[in-house]
N, C-alpha and C positions, 0 to 999 in steps of 0.2 A: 555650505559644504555638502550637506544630505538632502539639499533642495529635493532631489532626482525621485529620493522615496514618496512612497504616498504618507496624505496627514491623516493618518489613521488616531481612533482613541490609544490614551498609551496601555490601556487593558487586553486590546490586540494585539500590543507590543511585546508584553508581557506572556501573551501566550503566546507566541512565537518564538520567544526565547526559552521558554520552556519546551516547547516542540521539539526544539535544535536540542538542548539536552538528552532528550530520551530518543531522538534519532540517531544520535552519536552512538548510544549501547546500540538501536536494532541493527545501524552498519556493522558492527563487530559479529551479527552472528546470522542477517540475512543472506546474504549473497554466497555463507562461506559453509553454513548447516550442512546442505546435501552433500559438498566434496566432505566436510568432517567425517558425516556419519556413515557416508559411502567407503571412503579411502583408509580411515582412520579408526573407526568403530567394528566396520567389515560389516555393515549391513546392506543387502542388493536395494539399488535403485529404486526399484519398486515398493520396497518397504519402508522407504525413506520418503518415496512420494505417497504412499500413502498416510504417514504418520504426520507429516508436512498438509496434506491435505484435513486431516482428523482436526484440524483447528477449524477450518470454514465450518463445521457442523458443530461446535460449541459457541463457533463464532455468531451462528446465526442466533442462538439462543441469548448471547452478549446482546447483540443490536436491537432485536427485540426489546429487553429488558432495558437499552441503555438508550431506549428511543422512549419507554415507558417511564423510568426515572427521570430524564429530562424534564418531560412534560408536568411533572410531578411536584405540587408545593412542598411536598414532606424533603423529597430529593433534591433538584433541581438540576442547571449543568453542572454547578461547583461539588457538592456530594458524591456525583455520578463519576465525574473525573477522578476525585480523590479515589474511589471504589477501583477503578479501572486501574491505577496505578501499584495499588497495593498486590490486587489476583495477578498482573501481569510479573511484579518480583519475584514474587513463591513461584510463578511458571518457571521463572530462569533460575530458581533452588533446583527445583527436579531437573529441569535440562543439564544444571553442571553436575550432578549426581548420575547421569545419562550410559548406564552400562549395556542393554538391549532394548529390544523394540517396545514391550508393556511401558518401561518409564519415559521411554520416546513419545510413545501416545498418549500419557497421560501431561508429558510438560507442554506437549503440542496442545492440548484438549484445553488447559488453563491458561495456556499464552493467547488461543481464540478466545477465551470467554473474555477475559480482561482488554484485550484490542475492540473486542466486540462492543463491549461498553464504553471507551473512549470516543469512539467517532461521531456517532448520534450528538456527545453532548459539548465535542469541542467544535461539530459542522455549527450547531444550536448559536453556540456561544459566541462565533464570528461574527454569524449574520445578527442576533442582538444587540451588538457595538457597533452594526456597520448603515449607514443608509447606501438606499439602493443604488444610486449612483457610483459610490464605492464601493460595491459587495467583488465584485469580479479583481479589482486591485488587492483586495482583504484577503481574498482566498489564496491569490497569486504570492501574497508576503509570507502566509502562514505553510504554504507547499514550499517557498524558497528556504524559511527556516528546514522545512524538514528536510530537502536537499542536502544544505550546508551542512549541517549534523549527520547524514544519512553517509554526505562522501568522507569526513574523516572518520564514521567508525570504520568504512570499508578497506580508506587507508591503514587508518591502526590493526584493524583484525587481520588486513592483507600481511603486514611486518609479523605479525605475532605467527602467523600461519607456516610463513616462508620462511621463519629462522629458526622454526623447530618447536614453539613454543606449546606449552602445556592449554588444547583449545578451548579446556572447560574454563581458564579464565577470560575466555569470550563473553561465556555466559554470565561472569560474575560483575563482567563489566557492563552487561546489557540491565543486571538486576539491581545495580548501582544507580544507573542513568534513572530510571522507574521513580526511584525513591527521590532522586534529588526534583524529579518533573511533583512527585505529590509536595516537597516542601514548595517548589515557585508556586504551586495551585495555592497551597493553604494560608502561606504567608502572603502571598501580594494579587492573588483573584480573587473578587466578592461576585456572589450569585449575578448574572449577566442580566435574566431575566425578571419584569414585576410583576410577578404572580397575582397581583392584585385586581389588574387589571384585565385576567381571563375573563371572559365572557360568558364562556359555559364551564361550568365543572365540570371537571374529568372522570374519565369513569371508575365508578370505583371496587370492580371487581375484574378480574381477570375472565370471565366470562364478557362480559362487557367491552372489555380493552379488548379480543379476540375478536370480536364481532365488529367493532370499529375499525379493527387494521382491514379484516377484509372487505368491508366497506369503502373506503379510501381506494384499495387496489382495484375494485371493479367498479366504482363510480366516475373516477379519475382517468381519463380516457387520457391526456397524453403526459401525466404518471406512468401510467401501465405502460404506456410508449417507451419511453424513458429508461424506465426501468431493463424489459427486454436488451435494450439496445445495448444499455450499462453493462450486462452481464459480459458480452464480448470483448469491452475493454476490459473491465477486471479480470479476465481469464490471461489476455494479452499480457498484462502486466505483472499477475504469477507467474508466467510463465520467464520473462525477461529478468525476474529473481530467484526463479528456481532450477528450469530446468537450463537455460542458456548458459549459465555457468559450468554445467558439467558436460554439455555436448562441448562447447570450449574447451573444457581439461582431459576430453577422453577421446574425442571423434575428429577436430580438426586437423587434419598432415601440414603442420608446419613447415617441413621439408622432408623429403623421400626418408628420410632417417628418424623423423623425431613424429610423432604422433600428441596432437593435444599441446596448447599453452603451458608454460610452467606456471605453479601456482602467483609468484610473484609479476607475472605480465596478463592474468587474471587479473589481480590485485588492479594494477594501474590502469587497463581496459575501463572498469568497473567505477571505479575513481572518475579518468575521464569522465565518465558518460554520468555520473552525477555531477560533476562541477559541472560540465557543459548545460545541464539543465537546469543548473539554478542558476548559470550566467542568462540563460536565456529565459526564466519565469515571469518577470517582470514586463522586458520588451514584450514577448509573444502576447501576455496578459491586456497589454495596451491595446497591441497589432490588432488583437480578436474583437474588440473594443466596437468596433466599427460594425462588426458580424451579429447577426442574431446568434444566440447559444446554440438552437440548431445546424446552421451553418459552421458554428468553430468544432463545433462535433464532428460535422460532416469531414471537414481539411484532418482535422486527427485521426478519423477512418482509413482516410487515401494514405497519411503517412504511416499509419501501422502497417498496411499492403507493403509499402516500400519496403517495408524494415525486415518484413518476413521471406519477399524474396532474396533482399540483401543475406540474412543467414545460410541459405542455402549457399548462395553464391559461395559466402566464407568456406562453408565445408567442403565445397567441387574446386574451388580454385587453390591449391594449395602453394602454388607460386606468388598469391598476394592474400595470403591468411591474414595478416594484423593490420593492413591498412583498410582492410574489407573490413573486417572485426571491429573498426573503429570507427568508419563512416557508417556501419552498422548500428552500434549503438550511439552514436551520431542521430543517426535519423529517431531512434527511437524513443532519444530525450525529447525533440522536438517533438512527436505525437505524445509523448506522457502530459507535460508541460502546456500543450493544447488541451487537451481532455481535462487537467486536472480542475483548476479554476472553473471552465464552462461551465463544468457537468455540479459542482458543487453549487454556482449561483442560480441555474436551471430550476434546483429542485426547492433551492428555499424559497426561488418567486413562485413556483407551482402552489408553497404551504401556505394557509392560513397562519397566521401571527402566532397562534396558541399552539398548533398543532407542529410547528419544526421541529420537535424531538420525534415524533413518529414520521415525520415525512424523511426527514435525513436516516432513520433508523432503517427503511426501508431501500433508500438509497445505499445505505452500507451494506444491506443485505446484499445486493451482488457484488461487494467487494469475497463474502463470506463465501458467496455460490460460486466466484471465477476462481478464489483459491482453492475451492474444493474440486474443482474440473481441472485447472492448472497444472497443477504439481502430480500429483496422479497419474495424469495421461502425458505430460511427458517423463513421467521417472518409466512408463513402462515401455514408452515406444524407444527410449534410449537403452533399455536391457531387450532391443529387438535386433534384429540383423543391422547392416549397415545403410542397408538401402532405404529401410522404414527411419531408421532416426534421419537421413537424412531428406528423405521427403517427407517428414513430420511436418518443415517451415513450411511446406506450401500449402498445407491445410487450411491455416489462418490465412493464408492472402485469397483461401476459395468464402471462404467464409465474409472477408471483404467486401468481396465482389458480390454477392449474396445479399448484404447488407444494405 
């Protein structure tokens, strides 16, 4: 009946289903944060992208640290994860306590630290269960999980948003999900990795660990490639969860009379455009198959271009706002969905054996760097005239082209 799936270990499995857990809480309060704290809290755009942005520079101190515990016999991936799960809850304490901008920057400050330290040691903990042959199906099941999770909390936080509902139980819902992801880590995942088997001992001062990372970054010539490149997609991908939602609710002319989606055709836009990308994680996952990882990077570049011309299109054509709106975020799953897998197997065949918590740690680092350029620069081009928010989208397709 499930022939269709890959035969992954069932500890893959496992963390996959935990994955979907704790994306279920971030759909309830990713996509929906800036209209909250913009529409609802009364804070300008700007202060919003930048409090949204204040996690990628805690976050970078997360991946860091969560690429160093990985590697780490004291630690490992399972400790690291547990750690991640717990600073990510208390984040979503302060967020539903969330009155002005100081407690905004501080729930944002500990929801990066805590994601910071998840990535490094669940990228770790894939590639440990998976041989190379399967590493690119592996990543592709575990991004599906967080799809699936990811679209109904955008459904549920969409219904809770739209019918009035009180939004701090967004947050409460996000700080729920956290706790039940550290119960599947602690009850049914054992350390991935056999520490036994390093080769060399790790370093063991933080001088030394500092002097190692930039070691790696400039002896690693197509790393350092790699890397650069990353940062454009993860800017891209803040940006399709932070700032596109609110040029959607405030800038699109739906019709000569109505300005901007209503929040509930938000809601299901958004929805879309995550089912559609986890209907299609797996195919695409195969399709690329065939590609070298630079190559499946390369096809995600040319459809991120599409995607960013497609926005503008949305904003100037006001006679077909939602089906633009929709082949829009259409296209955009399909480049998320491309980029996601590749770029994750790319960097663990780049690692030596020992070293995947610092190679992936660095790899997450421009998820931290595109969030912190992301949300930022468009919360302030969208509190600009109408003409700057709406040639914002062709920024990214110059930058494409660039690329």
């Amino acid at each position: 009946m499930f022939s269709w799936l890959p035969q992954l270990s069932p500890q893959v499995w496992l963390l996959a289903a935990g994955r979907l857990l704790l994306q279920v809480g971030t759909g309830f309060t990713l996509f929906y944060a800036p209209i909250v704290f913009v529409n609802q809290v009364g804070l300008s755009a700007t202060a919003v992208g930048i409090a949204l942005g204040s996690a990628s520079v805690s976050g970078m101190v997360g991946r860091f640290l969560g690429g160093v515990f990985a590697d780490s016999p004291q630690w490992g991936r399972r400790r690291t994860l547990l750690l991640a799960a717990l600073v990510s809850a208390l984040a979503d304490v302060v967020l539903m306590l969330t009155q002005n901008l100081p407690t905004l920057l501080l729930g944002n400050l500990l929801m990066g630290l805590g994601i910071g330290l998840y990535w490094p040691a669940t990228e770790a903990a894939v590639a440990d269960l998976t041989p190379i042959a399967e590493r690119n199906e592996a990543f592709a099941t575990t991004r599906l999980a967080d799809s699936i999770g990811l679209g109904l909390g955008v459904i549920l936080g969409g219904w809770l948003i739209a019918s009035g509902g009180n939004f701090r139980w967004l947050f409460a819902a996000d700080g729920l999900s956290f706790l039940v992801f550290f119960g599947v880590i602690y009850a049914a995942i054992a350390e991935t990795y056999d520490f036994s088997r390093q080769a060399t001992p790790p370093a063991t001062n933080w001088l030394q660990i500092f002097r190692h990372y930039g070691q790696v970054v400039t002896g690693d010539r197509p790393l350092a490639l790699f890397l650069a490149v990353n940062v454009l997609f993860t800017t891209y991908i803040a940006q399709i969860q932070s700032s596109i939602p609110l040029y959607f609710s405030n800038f699109v002319r739906v019709s000569p009379e109505t300005l901007g989606f209503a929040p509930r055709a938000i809601s299901w836009l958004f929805s879309a455009h995550v089912i559609f990308a986890a209907l299609c994680q797996l195919p695409m996952a195969r399709k690329l198959n065939r590609f070298s990882r630079p190559h499946a990077l390369a096809i995600s570049m040319v459809l991120w271009g599409i995607g960013f011309v497609a926005v503008w299109l949305t904003g100037n054509l006001g006679w077909a706002a939602l089906p633009l709106a929709t082949l829009t975020l259409a296209i955009f799953a399909l480049a998320t969905v491309a980029y996601t897998p590749s770029a994750s197997s790319l960097v663990v065949e780049l690692a030596p054996e020992s070293q995947r918590g610092l190679y992936t740690s660095l790899s997450s680092q421009c998820w931290a760097v595109g969030y912190f350029i992301g949300p930022p620069l468009g919360g302030w081009a969208l509190d600009q005239a109408r003409w700057v928010a709406d040639g914002f989208w062709l920024a990214p397709r110059q930058s494409v082209c660039w690329g």
